[in-house]
Structure formats: C-alpha cells, structure tokens
C-alpha positions as CSV (number, residue, x, y, z in Angstrom):
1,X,13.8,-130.9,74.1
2,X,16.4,-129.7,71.6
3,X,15.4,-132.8,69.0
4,X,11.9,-131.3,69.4
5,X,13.3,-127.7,68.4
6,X,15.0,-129.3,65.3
7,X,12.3,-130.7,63.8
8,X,10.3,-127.9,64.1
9,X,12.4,-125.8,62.6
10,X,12.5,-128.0,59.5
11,X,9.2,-128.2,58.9
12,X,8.6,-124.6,59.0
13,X,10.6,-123.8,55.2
14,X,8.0,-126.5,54.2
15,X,4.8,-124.7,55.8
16,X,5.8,-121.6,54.2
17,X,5.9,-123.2,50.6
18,X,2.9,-124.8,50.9
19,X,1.3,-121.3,52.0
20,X,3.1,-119.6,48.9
21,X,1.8,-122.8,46.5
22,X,-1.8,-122.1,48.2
23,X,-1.4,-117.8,47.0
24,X,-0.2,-119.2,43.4
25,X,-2.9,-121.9,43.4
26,X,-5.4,-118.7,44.4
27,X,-4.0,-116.5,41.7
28,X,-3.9,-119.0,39.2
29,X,-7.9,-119.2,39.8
30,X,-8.4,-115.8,39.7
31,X,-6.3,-115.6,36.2
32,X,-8.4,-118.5,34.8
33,X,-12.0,-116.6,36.0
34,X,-10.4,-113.4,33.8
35,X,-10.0,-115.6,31.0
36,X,-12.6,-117.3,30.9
37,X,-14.9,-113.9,31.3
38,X,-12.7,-112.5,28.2
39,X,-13.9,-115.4,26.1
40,X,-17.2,-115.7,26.7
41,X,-17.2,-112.2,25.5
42,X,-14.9,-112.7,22.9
C-alpha cells in the first residue's frame, strides 16, 4: 500500500509538467496563428 502511495506521488510533478508543456505548446500555436496573420498582411 505505502509503495503504491510513493509512486504516485512521483509521477504527479511529471503530470503537471506535461500539462504546463501542453499550455506552452497551445500558446506557442496561438503566437504562430498571430504571426502568420501579421504577414500575410504585411
């Protein structure tokens, strides 16, 4: 039971930073769209 516990609570820090890598991967998108909108106009 308390081995279980252990491991879980290791692989949470690593759940969260893929979460946080998934928001920068989203933002990063969004930045790109902005860009590539300001060129086509440029």
């Amino acid at each position: 039971m308390n081995n279980e516990v252990k491991k879980k609570r290791k692989q949470w820090p690593l759940v969260e930073q893929i979460a946080d890598d998934m928001k920068r991967i989203a933002d990063g998108m969004k930045q790109n769209k902005k860009r590539q909108k300001t060129n086509l106009h440029g």
